[in-house]
C-alpha positions as CSV (number, residue, x, y, z in Angstrom):
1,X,-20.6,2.7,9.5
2,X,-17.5,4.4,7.5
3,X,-16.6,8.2,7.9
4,X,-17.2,10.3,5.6
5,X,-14.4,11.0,3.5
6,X,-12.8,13.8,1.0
7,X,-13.7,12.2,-2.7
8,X,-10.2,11.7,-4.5
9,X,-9.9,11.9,-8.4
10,X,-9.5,8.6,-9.8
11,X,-6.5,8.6,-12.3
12,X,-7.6,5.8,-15.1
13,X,-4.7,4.9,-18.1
14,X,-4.3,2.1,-20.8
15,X,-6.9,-0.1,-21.7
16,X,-7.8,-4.0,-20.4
17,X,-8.6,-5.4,-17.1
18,X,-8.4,-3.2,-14.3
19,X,-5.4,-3.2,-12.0
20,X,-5.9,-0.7,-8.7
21,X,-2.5,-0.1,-7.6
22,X,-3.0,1.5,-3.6
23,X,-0.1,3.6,-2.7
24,X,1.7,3.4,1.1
25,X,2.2,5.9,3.5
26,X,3.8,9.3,3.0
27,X,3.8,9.2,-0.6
28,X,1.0,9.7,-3.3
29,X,-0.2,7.9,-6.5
30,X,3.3,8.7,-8.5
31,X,4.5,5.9,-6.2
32,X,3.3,4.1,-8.5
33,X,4.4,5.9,-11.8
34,X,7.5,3.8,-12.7
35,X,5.4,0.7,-12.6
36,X,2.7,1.8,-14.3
37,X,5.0,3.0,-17.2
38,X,5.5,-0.9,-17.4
39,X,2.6,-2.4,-17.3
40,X,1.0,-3.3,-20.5
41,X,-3.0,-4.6,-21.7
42,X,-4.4,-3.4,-18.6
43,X,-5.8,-0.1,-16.9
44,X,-4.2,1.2,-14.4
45,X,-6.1,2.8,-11.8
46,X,-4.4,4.8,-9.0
47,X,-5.3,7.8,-6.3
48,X,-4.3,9.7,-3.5
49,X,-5.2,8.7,-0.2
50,X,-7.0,11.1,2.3
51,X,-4.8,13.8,3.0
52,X,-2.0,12.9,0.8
53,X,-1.2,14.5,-2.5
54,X,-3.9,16.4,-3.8
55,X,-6.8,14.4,-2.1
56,X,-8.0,16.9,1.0
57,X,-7.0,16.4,4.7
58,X,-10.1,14.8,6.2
59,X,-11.4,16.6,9.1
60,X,-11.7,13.9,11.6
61,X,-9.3,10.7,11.8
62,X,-10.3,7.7,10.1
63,X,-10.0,3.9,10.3
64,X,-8.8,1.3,7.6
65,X,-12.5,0.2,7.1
66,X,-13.3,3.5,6.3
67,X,-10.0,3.6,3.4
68,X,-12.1,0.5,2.2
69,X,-15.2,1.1,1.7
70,X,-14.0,4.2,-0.1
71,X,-12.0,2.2,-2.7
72,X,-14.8,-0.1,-3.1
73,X,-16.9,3.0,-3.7
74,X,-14.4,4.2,-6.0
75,X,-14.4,0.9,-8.2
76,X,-18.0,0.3,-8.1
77,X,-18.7,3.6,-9.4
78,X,-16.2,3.8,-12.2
79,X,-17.5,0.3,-13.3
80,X,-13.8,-1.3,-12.6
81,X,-15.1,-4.5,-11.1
82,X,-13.9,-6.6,-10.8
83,X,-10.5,-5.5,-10.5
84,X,-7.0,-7.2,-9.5
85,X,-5.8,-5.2,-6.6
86,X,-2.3,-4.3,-5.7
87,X,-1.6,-2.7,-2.3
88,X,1.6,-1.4,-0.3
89,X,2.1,-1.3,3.6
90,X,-1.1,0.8,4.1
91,X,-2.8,0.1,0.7
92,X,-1.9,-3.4,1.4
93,X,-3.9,-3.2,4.7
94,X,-6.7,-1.4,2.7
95,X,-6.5,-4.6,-0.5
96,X,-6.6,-7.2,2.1
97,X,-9.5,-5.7,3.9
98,X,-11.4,-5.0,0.2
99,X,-11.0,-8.6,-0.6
100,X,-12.1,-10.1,2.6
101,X,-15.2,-7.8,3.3
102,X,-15.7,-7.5,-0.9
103,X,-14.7,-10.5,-2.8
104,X,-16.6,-9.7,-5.6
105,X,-15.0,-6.3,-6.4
106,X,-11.5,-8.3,-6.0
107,X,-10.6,-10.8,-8.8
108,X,-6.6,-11.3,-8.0
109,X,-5.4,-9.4,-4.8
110,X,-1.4,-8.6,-4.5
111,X,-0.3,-7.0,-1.1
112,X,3.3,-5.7,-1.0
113,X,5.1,-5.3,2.4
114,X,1.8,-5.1,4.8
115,X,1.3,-6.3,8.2
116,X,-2.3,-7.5,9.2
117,X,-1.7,-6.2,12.8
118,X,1.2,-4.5,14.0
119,X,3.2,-5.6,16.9
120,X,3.1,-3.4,20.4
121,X,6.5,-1.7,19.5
122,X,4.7,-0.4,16.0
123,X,1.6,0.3,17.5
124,X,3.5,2.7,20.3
125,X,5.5,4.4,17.5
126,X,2.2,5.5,15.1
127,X,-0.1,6.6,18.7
128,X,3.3,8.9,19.3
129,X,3.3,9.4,15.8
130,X,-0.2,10.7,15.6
131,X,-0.1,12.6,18.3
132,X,3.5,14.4,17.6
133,X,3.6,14.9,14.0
134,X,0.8,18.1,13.3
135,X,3.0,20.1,16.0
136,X,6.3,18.7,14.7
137,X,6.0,18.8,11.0
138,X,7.4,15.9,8.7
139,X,10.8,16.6,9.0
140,X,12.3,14.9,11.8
141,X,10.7,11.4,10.1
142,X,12.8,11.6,7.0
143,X,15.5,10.0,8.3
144,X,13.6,6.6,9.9
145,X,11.4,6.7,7.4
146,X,13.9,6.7,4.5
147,X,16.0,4.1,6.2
148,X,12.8,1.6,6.4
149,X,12.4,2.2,2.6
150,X,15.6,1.9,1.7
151,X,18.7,-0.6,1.7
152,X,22.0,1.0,3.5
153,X,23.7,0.6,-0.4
154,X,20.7,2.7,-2.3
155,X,20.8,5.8,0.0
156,X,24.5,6.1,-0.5
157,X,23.9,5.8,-3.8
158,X,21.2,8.6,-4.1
159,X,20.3,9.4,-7.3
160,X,16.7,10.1,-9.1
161,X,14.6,7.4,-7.0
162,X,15.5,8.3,-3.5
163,X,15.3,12.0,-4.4
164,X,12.1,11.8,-5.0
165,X,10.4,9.6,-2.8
166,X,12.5,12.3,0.1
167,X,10.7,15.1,-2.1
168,X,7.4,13.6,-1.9
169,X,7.4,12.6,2.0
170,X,8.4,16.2,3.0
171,X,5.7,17.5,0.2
172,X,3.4,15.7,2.4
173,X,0.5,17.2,5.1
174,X,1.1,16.6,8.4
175,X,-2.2,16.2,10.0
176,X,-2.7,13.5,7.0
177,X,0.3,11.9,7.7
178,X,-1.3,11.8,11.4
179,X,-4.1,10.5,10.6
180,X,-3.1,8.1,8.5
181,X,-0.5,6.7,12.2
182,X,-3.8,6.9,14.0
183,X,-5.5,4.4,11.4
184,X,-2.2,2.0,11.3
185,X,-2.1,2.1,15.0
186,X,-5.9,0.6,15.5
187,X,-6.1,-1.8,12.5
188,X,-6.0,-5.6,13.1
189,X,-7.5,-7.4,10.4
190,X,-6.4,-10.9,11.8
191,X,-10.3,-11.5,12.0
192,X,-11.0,-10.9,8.9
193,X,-7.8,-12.1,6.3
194,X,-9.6,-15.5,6.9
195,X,-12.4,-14.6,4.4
196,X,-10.4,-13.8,1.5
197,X,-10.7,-16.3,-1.5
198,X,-9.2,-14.2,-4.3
199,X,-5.7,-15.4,-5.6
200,X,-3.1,-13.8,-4.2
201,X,0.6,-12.9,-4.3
202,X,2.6,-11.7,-1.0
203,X,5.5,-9.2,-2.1
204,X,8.0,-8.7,0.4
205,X,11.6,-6.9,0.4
206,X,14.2,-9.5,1.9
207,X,15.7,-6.6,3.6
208,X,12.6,-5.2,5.1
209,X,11.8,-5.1,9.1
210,X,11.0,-8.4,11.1
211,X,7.3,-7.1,11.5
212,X,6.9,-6.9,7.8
213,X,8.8,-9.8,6.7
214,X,7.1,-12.6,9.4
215,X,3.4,-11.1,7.9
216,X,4.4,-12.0,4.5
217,X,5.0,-15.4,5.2
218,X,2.2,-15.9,7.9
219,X,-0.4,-14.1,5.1
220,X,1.0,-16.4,2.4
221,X,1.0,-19.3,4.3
222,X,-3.1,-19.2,5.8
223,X,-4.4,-18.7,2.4
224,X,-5.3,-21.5,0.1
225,X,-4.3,-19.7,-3.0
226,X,-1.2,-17.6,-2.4
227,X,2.2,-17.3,-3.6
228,X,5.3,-15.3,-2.0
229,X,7.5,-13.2,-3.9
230,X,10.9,-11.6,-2.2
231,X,12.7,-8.7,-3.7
232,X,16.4,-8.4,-2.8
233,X,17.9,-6.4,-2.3
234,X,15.2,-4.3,-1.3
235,X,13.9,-3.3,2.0
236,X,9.8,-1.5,2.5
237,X,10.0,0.3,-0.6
238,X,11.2,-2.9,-3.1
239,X,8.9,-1.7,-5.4
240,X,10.9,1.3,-5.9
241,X,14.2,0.1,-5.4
242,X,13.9,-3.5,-7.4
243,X,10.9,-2.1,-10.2
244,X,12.1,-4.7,-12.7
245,X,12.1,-7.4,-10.1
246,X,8.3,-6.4,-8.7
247,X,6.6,-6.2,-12.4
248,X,8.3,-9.2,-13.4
249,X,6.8,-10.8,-10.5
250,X,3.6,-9.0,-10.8
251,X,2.6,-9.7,-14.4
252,X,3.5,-13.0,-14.3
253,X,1.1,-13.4,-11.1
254,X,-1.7,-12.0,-13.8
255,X,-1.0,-13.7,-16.5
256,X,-1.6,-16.9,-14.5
257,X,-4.6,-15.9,-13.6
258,X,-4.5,-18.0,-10.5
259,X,-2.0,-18.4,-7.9
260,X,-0.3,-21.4,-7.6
């Protein structure tokens, strides 16, 4: 049974099929802003997660089922069913899980640098994570977490895009941001990635860490109906630093309307 949750506002813009476009850790829906500005003869949907922009902090942690059934909520109540569903690291945890335990909410699925399980070394990192960060603040996690978004050659460069995703991440709550580590530390949806039938496209940065980069091709490889994308040079956050490159890829996928 799933947690109860803070209700986020559900951003809706354009008009055609739906696209639900689920934003990664530390950031909030304007993740997805520079995309959206691009896409074209569809709806856009986006949110904040629990405790990240201007949705609430939850009072008690949370799991990754409980992130799900909340979007499914979310899309069965605003009558956006069913949608194509694009996910990032954590949203692509949360689109993998709403198309294997809700097919019929899911018509095309995309997930975009996501593990299905993370490896011990990960899972260590978000427990110390969650259990640092409310005492420690955000601050001392700029740095790693910047550096995992980010090629070497962008963050010398600097500039508008890596201002701002800086700006967000220290903008962020901490106990949201530790909740959200306690929920990537317990997920393993190797049980249930099996199930999912919808067509999908695996999006990964070329550059991006071993952890991510093996999932994309293990995810693209067990499903029937997949296809795998690589962004270079790009690293966890390709769809910021190669935009051009992930929409291209993106609305092709939907045009098809079927991976191939």
């Amino acid at each position: 049974m799933s947690r109860p949750l803070p209700t986020p506002v559900l951003h809706r813009t354009g008009e055609g099929p739906p696209v639900l476009l689920l934003h990664p850790l530390g950031v909030d829906r304007t993740f997805w802003d520079d995309v959206a500005a691009r896409l074209a003869g569809v709806e856009v949907l986006t949110y904040d997660l629990p405790g990240h922009g201007e949705t609430p902090v939850p009072e008690q942690p949370y799991t990754i089922e409980d992130l799900t059934e909340q979007a499914a909520e979310l899309l069965a109540e605003a009558g956006a069913v069913p949608a194509d569903v694009v996910g990032v690291s954590l949203g692509g945890l949360i689109a993998q899980r709403l198309a294997a335990c809700h097919p019929e909410l899911v018509r095309r699925l995309v997930v975009v640098d996501a593990v299905a399980v993370y490896p011990p070394p990960l899972k260590q990192q978000w427990r110390d994570r969650a259990a640092a960060t409310p005492a420690q603040g955000l601050e001392p996690l700029v740095g790693p977490t910047l550096a995992l978004w980010f090629t070497a050659d962008a963050l010398a460069a600097g500039g508008p895009m890596v201002e701002r995703a800086h700006r967000t991440f220290l903008a962020g709550d901490a106990q949201g941001y530790a909740h959200a580590c306690a929920a990537l530390e317990e997920v393993d949806l190797t049980g249930v990635v099996g199930r999912i039938i919808a067509p999908t496209l695996v999006v990964c940065g070329e550059d991006d860490a071993p952890p991510f980069t093996a999932a994309a091709r293990e995810l693209a490889a067990a499903l029937p109906d997949a296809r795998l994308v690589w962004l270079s040079p790009a690293r966890h956050a390709g769809v910021l630093e190669q935009p051009e490159q992930f929409v291209q890829a993106l609305t092709g996928f939907l045009a098809d309307g079927a991976a191939r």
